[in-house]
C-alpha positions as CSV (number, residue, x, y, z in Angstrom):
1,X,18.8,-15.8,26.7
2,X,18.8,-18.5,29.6
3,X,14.8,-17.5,29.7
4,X,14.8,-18.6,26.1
5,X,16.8,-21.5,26.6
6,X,14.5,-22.8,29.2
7,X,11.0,-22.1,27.0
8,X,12.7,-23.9,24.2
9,X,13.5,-26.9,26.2
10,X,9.8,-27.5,26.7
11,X,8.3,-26.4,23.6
12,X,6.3,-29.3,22.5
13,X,6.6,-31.7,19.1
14,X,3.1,-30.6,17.7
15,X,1.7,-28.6,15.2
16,X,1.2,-24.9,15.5
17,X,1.5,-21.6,15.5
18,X,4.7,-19.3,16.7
19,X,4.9,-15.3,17.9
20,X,7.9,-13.6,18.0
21,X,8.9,-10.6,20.1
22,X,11.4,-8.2,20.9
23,X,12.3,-6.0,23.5
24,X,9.1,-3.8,24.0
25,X,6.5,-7.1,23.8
26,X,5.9,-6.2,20.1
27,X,5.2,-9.0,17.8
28,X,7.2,-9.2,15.1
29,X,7.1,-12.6,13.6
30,X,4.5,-15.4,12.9
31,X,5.1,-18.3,11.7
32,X,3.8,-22.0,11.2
33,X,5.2,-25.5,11.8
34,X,4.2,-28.8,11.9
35,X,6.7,-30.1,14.5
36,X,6.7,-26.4,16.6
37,X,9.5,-28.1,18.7
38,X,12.1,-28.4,15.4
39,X,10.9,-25.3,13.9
40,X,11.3,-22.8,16.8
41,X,14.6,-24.2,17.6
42,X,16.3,-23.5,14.5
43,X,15.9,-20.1,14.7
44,X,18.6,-20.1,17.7
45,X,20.9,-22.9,16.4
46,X,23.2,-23.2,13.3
47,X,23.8,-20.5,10.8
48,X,21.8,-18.1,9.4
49,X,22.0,-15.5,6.0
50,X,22.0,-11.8,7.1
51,X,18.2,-10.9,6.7
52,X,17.8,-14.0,9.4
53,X,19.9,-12.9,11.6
54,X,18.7,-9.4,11.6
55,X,15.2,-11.1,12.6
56,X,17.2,-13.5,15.6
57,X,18.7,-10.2,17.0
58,X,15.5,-8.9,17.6
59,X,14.0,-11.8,19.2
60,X,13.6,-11.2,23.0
61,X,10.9,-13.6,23.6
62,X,8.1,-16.1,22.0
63,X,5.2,-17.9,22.3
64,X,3.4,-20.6,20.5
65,X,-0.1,-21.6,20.5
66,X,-1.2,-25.4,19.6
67,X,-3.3,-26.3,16.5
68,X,-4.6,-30.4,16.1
69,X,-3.8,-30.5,12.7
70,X,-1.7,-28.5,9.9
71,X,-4.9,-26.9,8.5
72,X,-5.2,-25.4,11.2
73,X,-2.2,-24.2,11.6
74,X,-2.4,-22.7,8.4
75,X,-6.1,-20.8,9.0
76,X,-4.4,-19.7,12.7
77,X,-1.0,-18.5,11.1
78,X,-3.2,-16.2,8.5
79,X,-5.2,-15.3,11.4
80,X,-2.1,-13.9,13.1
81,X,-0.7,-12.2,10.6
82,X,-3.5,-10.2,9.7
83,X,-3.9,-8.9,13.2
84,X,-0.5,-8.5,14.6
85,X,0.9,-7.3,11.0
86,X,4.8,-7.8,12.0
87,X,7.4,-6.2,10.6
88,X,9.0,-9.3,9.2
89,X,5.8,-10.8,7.8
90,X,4.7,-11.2,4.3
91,X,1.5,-8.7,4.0
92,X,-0.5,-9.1,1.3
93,X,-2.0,-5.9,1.2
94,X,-3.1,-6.0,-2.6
95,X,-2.1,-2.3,-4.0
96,X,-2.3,-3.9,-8.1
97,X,-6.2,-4.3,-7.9
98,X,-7.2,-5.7,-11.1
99,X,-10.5,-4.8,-13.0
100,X,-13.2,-6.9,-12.2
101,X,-16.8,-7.1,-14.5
102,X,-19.8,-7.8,-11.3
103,X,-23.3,-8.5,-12.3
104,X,-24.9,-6.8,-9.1
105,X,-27.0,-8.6,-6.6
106,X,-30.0,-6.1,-7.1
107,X,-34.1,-6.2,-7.9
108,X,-33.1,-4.7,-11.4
109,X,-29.0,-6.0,-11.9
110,X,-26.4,-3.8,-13.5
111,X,-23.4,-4.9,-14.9
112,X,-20.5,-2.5,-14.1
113,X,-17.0,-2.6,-13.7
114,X,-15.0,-2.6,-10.7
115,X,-11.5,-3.2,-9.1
116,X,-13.0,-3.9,-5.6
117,X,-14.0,-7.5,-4.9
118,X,-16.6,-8.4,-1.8
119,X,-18.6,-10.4,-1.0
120,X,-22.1,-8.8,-1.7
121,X,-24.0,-11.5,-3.6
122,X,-22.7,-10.0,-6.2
123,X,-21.4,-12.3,-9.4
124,X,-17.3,-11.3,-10.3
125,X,-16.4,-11.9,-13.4
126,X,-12.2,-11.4,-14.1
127,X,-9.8,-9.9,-13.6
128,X,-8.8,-8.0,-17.3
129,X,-5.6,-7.0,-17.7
130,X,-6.4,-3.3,-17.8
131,X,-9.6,-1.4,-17.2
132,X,-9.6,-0.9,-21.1
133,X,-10.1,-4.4,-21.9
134,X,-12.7,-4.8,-19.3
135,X,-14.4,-1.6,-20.7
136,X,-14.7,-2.8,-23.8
137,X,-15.9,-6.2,-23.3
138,X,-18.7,-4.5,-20.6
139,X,-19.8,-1.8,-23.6
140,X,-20.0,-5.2,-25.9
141,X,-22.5,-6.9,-23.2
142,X,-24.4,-3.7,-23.1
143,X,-25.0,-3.8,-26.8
144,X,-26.3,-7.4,-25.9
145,X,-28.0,-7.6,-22.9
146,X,-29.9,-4.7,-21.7
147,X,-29.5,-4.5,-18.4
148,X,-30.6,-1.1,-16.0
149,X,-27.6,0.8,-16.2
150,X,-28.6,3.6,-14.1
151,X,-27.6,3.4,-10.4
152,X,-30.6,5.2,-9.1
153,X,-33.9,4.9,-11.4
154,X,-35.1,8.2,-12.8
155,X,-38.2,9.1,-13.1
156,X,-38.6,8.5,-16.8
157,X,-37.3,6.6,-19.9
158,X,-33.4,7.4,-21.1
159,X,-31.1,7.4,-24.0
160,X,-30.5,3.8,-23.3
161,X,-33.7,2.7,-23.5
162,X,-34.2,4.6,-26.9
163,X,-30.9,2.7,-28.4
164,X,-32.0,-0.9,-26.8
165,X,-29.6,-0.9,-24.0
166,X,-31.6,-1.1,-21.5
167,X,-36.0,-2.6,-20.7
168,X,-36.3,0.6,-18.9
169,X,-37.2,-0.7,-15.9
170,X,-37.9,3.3,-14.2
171,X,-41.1,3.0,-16.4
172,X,-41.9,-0.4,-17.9
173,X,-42.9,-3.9,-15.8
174,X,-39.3,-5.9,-15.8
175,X,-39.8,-9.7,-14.6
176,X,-37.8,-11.5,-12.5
177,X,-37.0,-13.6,-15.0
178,X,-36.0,-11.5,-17.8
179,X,-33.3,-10.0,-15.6
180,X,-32.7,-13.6,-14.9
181,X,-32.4,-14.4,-18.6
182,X,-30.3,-11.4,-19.1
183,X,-27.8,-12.2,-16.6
184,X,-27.7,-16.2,-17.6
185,X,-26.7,-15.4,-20.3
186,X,-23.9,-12.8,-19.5
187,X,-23.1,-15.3,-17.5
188,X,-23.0,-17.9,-19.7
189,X,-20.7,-15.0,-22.0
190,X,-17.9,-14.7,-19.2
191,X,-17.4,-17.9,-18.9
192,X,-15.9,-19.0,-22.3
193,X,-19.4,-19.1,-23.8
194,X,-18.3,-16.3,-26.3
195,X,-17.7,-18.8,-29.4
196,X,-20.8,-20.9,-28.8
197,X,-23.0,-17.3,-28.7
198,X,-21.2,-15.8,-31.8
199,X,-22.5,-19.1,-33.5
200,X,-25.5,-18.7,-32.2
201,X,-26.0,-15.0,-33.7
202,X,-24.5,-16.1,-37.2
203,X,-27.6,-18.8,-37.3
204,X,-30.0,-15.8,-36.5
205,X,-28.1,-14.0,-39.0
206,X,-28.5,-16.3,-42.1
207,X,-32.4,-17.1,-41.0
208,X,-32.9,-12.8,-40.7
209,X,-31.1,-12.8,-44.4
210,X,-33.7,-15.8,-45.4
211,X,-36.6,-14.1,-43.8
212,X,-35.8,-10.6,-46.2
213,X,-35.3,-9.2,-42.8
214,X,-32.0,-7.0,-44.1
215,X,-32.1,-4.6,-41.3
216,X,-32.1,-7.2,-38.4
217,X,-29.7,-9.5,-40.4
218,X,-26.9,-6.2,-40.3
219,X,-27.6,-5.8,-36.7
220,X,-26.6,-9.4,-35.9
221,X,-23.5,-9.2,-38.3
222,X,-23.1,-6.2,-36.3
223,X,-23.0,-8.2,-33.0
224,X,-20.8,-10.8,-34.6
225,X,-18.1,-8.2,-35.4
226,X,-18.0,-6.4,-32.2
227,X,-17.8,-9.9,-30.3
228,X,-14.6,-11.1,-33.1
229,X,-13.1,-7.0,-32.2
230,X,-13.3,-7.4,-28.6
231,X,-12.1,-11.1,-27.9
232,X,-9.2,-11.1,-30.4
233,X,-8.0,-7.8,-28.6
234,X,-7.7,-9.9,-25.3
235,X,-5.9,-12.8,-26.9
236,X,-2.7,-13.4,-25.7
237,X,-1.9,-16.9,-25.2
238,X,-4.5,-20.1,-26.1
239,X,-4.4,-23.0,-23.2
240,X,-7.9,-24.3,-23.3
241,X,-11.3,-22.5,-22.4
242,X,-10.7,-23.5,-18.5
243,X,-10.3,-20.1,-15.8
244,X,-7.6,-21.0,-13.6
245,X,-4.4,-19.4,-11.8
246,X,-1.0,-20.4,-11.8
247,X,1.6,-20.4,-9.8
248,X,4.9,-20.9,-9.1
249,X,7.9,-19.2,-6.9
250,X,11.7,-19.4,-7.0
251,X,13.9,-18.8,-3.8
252,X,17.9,-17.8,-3.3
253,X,19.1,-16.2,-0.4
254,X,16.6,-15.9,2.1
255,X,14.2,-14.2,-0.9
256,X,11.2,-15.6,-2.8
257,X,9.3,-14.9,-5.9
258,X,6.4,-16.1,-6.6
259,X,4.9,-15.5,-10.3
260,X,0.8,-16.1,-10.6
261,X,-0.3,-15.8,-14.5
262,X,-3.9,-14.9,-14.5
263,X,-6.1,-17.6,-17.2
264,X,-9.5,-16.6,-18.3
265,X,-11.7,-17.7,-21.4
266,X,-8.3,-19.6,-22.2
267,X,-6.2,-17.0,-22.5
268,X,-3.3,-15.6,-20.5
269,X,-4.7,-11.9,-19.9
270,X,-1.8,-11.0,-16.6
271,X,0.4,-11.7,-13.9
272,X,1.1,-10.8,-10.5
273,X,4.7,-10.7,-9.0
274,X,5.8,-11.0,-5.3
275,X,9.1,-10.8,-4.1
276,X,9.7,-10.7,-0.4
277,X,12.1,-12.2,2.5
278,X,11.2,-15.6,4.1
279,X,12.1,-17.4,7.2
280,X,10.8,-21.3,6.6
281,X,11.3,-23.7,4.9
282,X,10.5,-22.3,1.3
283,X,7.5,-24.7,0.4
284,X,5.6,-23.4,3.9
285,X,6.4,-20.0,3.0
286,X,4.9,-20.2,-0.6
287,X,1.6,-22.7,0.6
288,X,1.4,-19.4,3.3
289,X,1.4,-17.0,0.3
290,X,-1.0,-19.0,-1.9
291,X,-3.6,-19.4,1.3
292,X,-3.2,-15.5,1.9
293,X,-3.4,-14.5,-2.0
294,X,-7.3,-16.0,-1.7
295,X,-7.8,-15.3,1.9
296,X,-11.3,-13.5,2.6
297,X,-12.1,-12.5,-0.9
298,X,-8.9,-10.9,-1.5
299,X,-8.9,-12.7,-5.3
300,X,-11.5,-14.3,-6.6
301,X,-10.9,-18.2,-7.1
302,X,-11.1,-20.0,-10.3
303,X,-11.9,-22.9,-11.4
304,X,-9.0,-24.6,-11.2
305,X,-5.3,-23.5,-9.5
306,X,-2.1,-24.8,-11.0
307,X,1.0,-25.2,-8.9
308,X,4.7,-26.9,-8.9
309,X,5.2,-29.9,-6.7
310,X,5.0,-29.0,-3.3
311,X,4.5,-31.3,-0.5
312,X,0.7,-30.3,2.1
313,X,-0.9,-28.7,-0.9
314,X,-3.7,-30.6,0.2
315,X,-4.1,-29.1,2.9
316,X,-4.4,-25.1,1.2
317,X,-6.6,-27.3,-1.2
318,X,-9.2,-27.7,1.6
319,X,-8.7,-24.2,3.6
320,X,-9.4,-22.4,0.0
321,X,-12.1,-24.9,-1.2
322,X,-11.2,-25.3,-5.0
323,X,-9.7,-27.4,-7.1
324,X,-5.6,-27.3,-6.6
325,X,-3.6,-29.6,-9.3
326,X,0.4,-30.7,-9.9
327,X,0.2,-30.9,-13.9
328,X,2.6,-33.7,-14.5
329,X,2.4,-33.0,-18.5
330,X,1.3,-31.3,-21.7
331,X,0.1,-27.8,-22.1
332,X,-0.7,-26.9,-18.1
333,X,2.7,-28.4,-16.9
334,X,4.4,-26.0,-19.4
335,X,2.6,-23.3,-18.0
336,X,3.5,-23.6,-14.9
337,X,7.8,-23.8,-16.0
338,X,6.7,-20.9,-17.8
339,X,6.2,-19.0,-14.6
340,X,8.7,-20.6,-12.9
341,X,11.2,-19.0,-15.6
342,X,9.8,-16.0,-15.2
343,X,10.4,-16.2,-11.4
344,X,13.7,-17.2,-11.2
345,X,14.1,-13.8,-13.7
346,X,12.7,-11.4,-11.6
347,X,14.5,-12.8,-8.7
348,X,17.7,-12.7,-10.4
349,X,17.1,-8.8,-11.5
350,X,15.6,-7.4,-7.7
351,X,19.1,-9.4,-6.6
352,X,20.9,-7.0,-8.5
353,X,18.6,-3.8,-6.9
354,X,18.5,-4.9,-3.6
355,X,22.7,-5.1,-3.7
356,X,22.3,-1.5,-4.5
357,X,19.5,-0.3,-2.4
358,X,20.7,-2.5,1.0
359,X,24.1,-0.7,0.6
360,X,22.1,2.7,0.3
361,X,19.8,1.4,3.7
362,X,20.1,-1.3,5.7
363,X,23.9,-1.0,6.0
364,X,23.9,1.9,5.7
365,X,22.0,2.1,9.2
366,X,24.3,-0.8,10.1
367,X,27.6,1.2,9.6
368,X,26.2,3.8,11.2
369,X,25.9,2.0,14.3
370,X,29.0,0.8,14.4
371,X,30.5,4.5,14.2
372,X,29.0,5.4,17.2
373,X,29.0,2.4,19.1
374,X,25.7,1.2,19.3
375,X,23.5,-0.7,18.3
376,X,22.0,-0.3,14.6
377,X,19.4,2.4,14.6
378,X,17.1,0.5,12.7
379,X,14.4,3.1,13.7
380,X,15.4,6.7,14.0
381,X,13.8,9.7,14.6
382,X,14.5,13.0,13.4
383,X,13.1,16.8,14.6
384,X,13.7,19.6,13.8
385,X,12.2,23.3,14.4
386,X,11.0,25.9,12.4
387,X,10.2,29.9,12.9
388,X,10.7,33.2,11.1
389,X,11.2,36.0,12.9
390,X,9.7,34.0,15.9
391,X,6.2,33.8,14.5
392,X,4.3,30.9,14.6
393,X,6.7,28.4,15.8
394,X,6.5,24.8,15.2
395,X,8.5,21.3,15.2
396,X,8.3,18.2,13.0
397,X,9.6,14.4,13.6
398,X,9.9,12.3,10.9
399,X,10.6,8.2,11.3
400,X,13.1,6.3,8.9
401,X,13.1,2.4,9.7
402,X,15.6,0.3,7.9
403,X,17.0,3.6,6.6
404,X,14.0,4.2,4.6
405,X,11.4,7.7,5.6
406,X,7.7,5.7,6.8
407,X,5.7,8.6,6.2
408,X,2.8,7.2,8.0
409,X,4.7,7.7,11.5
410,X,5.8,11.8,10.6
411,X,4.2,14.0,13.6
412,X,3.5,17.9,13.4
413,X,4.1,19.7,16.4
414,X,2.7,23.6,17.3
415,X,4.9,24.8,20.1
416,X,2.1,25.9,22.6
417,X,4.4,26.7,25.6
418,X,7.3,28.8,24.6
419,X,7.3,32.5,24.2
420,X,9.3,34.5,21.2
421,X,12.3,32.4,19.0
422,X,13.8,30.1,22.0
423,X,14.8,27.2,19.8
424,X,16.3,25.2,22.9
425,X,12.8,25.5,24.7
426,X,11.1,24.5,21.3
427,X,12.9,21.7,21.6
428,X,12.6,20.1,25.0
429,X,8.9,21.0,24.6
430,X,8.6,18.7,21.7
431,X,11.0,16.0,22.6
432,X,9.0,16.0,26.4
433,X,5.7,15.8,24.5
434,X,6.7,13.0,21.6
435,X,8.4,10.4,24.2
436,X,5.9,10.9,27.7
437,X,3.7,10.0,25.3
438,X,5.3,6.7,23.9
439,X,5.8,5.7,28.0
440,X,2.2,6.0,28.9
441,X,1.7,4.2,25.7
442,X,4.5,1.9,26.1
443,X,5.2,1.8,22.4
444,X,8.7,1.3,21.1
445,X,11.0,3.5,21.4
446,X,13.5,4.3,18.7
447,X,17.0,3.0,18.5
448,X,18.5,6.6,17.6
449,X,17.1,10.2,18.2
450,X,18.5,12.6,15.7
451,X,18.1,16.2,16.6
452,X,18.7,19.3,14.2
453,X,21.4,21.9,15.4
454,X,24.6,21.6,17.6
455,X,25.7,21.4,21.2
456,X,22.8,23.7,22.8
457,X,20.0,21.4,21.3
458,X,21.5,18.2,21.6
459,X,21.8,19.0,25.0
460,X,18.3,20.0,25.4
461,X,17.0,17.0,24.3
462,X,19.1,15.1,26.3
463,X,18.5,16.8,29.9
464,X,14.5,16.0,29.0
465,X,15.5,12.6,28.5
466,X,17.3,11.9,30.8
467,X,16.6,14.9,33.6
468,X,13.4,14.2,33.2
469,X,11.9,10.9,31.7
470,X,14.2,9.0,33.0
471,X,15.8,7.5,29.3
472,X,18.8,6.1,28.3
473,X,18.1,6.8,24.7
474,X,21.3,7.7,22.2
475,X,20.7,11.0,21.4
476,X,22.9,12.6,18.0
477,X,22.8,16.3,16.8
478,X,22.8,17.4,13.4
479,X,25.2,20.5,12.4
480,X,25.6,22.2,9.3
481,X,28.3,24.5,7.6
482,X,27.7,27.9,6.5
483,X,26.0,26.3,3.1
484,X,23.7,24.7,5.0
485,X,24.7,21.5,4.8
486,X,25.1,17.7,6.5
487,X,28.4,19.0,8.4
488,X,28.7,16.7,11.5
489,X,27.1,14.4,13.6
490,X,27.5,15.1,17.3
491,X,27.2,12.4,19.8
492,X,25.9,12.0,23.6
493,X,26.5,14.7,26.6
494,X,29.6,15.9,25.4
495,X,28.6,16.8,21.2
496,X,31.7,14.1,21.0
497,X,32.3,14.6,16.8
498,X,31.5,11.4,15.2
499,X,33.9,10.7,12.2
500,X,32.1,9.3,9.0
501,X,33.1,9.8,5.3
502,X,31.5,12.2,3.6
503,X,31.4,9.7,0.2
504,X,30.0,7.0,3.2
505,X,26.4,5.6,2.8
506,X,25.8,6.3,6.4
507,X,26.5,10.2,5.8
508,X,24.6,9.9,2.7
509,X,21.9,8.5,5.3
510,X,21.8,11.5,7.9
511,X,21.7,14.1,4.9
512,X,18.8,12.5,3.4
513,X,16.9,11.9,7.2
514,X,17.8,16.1,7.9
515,X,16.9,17.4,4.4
516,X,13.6,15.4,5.0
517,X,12.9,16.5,8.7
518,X,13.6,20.4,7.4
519,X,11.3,20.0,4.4
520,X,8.7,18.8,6.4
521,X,9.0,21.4,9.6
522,X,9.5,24.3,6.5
523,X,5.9,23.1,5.3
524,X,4.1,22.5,8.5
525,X,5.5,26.1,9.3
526,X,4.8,27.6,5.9
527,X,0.8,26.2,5.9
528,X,0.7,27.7,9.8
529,X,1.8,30.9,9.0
530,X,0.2,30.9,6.2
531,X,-3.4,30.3,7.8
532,X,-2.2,32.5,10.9
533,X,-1.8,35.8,8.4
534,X,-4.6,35.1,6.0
535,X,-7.3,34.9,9.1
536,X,-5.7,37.6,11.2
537,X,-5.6,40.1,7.9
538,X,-8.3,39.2,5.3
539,X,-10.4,37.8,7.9
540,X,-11.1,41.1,9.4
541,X,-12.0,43.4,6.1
542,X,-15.6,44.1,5.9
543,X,-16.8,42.6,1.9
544,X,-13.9,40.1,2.0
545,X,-15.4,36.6,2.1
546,X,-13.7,33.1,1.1
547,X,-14.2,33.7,-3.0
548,X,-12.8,37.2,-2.7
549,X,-10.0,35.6,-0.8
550,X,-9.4,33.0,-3.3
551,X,-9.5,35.3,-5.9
552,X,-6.6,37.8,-4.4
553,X,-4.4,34.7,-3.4
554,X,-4.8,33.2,-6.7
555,X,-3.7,36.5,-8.4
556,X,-1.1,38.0,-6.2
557,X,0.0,34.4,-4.8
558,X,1.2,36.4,-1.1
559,X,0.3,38.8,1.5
560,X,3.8,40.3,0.4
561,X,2.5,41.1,-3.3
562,X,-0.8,42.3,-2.3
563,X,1.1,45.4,0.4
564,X,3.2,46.2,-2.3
565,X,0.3,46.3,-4.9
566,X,-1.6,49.7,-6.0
567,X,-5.3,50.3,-5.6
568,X,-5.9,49.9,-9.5
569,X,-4.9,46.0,-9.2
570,X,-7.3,45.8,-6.4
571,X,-10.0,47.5,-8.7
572,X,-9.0,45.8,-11.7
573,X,-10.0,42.4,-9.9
574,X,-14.1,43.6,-9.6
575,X,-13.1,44.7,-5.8
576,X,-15.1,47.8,-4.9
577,X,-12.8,50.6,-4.6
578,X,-13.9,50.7,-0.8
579,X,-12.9,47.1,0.1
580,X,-9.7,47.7,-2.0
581,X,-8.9,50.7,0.3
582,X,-9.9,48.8,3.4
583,X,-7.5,45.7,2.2
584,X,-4.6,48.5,1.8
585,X,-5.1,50.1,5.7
586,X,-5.3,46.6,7.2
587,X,-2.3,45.5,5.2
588,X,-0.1,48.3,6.2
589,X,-1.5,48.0,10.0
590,X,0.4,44.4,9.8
């Protein structure tokens, strides 16, 4: 602390950009400022809501790097974040892709749909609500314009060309400029053109109906009622015939929402919702959001982007390079309340889930902690070891951070160097192997190791530790009753019983971290045995290959059903009485 109290003294009153870091050098905070002196500071003076000081507890160390102007700040800060991706960070990683329509950036142009924005020369045209709206409105321009629609051309004319969907390109001379023309006017379609082209058709109409032409007068009425069938299905809300986004975010508590309603051709078509924790002042936070929501393609921009009063709007204005208003009246002013509304609402309703689910977690992990008598075990990690019969033996770790399983961190372990069922060497194996690993990586280590089984394991895992490694690591062991069942939680050296509740959220939280650790060791062990029988048994019959294989599996479902199956079943399957005898010897052999 007097390290950090001699770095803060110095920092200077400039704009910039913060880092964050605990214990182990990992970053685990970015943030902006315009005066980094005030805004580093605050973090270690004053008072603070719970989430914050979660964050300040973790804080062993920072560093700031000096921008000349805010902008910059802002471009730096989204740099940072999208390297570093800390913990406590905002990530916009965008898992509700919308549908997009894109005019491809080809000799011969298609027009397809897709949910995948980049930048490709390609001309995006969205996003649609659903991937049936943008569908149908694609099926309507293919009636209209016919563009190639086949991603490779074939060698000669198809259906498409024969219902006027497409010039056929594969087989006929297309210009330049009638793919121009085409796309123009798609184009010109997409982008609130739709009223002024249905006109258009209706005067082609009544001069086809002048002209005696009857047949190409109906297709053009045709035309006209596909385009009235298709744009009235996407109506939701008129503003005016202008795409733009709008935004606008709500805060309580150390959480934000922000609310962005999606406006195309005029019309309200859908809205994205973020909620998330924030550590500025709320107006940075949400200009950091709106710079991110756009940053490197992630969204395509409108025209125009609509947002509440916020003071250095200007300055995402010029880092995203399109127009960014304050309505101060009328129609777009309402608009933006309107999502404001809608913010406060959601914020209001995850209030009441988060109560729920950071009694179920966070404290949970908290009160933990505070029964054993050390520090929270924000990140714990949980093994546990599986064998039948001494066959095949493995082990499997699974992570929980926050008190919530991060699947993308669960390791698989084969026990390579242990002979027969000796779960204690299973386990110093696997605890030798997952943490010499982490030191010559010098990755984090976890706040809590949670091992499955009583004194003889715990105290396995600890003499590795320790004996060996060199860790002071709290180590906790896992027993269960004669059900089976979350029984105790031994702690340290000694297995010293630690007391907890069985109605307590933090005994709630072991059972759910050792059910998960056993599900996941029973099916790593499961799909090794599995693979270990099939190859040593079925493998080795003469006139057994991979679809023979399949089939047997797929009808007898184990190597247990297929010993205690007769020859007909076999031969009933189209096995040749010969391999079916064969399968029967090597089955009994094992």
């Amino acid at each position: 602390m007097d390290t950090l109290k001699e770095k803060l003294a110095v920092i200077p009153a400039k704009p910039g950009c913060y880092l964050m870091k605990n214990r182990n050098g990992a970053i685990i905070y970015v943030g902006k400022a315009k005066v980094l002196k005030n805004r580093v500071r605050s973090y270690f003076t004053g008072s603070h809501d719970t989430k914050t000081q979660r964050l300040v507890s973790q804080i062993d160390d920072f560093e700031y790097i000096i921008t000349s102007s805010n902008i910059e700040a802002l471009i730096l800060e989204m740099n940072l974040i999208k390297k570093y991706e800390p913990k406590y960070n905002v990530l916009l990683k965008d898992d509700k892709s919308y549908p997009y329509l894109k005019i491809t950036n080809e000799e011969h142009p298609r027009l397809i749909t897709t949910r995948n924005v980049k930048k490709d020369g390609g001309k995006y045209f969205g996003p649609y609500p659903n991937a049936f709206a943008a569908n149908e409105t694609k099926k309507l321009l293919d009636r209209l314009y016919p563009l190639r629609k086949c991603r490779t051309l074939p060698d000669r004319v198809c259906l498409y060309y024969h219902i006027g969907q497409c010039l056929a390109p594969c087989e006929f001379e297309v210009s330049q400029a009638q793919n121009q023309a085409l796309t123009s006017e798609i184009g010109r379609f997409l982008n609130n053109g739709h009223k002024t082209i249905r006109k258009e058709i209706e005067q082609n109409m009544l001069q086809a109906s002048e002209d005696l032409n009857f047949e190409r007068a109906k297709e053009l009425r045709d035309q006209m009622q596909h385009i009235d069938a298709v744009m009235e299905k996407q109506k939701m809300t008129e503003v005016d015939g202008v795409d733009r986004d709008v935004f606008a975010y709500s805060f309580d508590k150390g959480w934000m929402c922000v609310q962005v309603f999606f406006v195309r051709q005029g019309k309200l078509i859908e809205r994205d919702v973020s909620i998330f924790p924030f550590y500025q002042e709320p107006e940075d936070d949400f200009l950091s959001f709106l710079g991110q929501f756009y940053w490197e393609g992630a969204h395509i921009k409108p025209k125009e982007i609509l947002i509440p009063d916020v003071a250095g709007f200007e300055e995402v204005e010029q880092v995203l390079e399109t127009t960014v208003r304050v309505p101060k009246r009328g129609k777009k002013k309402d608009l933006v309340e309107l999502a404001g509304q809608n913010a406060d609402e959601a914020l209001t309703a995850k209030f009441r889930l988060l109560e729920r689910d950071e009694e179920r977690t966070v404290r949970a992990v908290e009160h933990l902690g505070e029964a054993m008598n050390i520090d929270a075990p924000y990140r714990i990690e949980a093994f546990d070891n599986s064998n039948i019969q001494g066959t095949d033996p493995v082990s499997a770790m699974v992570v929980f951070v926050d008190g919530k399983p991060e699947k993308k961190n669960y390791r698989k372990y084969r026990v390579r160097d242990v002979e027969g069922p000796d779960d204690y060497a299973s386990m110093k194996e696997v605890i030798r192997r997952r943490y010499l690993r982490l030191l010559r990586e010098e990755a984090p280590m976890p706040d809590l190791i949670l091992v499955d089984g009583g004194k003889g394991q715990l105290r396995a895992a600890i003499s590795v530790l320790e004996d060996e490694l060199n860790l002071s690591l709290p180590v906790a062991g896992l027993a269960k009753d004669n059900k089976h069942k979350t029984s105790q939680l031994l702690f340290g050296e000694e297995a010293t019983v630690i007391p907890l509740a069985r109605d307590s959220h933090a005994f709630y939280l072991l059972q759910r971290i050792q059910d998960e650790v056993h599900r996941f060791a029973i099916t790593f062990h499961r799909d090794s045995r599995g693979k270990s029988v099939q190859k040593s048994v079925l493998d080795d019959v003469e006139g057994v290959g991979d679809k023979r294989k399949k089939k047997l599996f797929k009808h007898f479902g184990s190597i247990k059903k297929m010993k205690e199956a007769k020859l007909e079943e076999f031969t009933n399957l189209s096995i040749p009485e010969k391999v079916a005898q064969e399968i029967m010897t090597k089955l009994r052999e094992n």
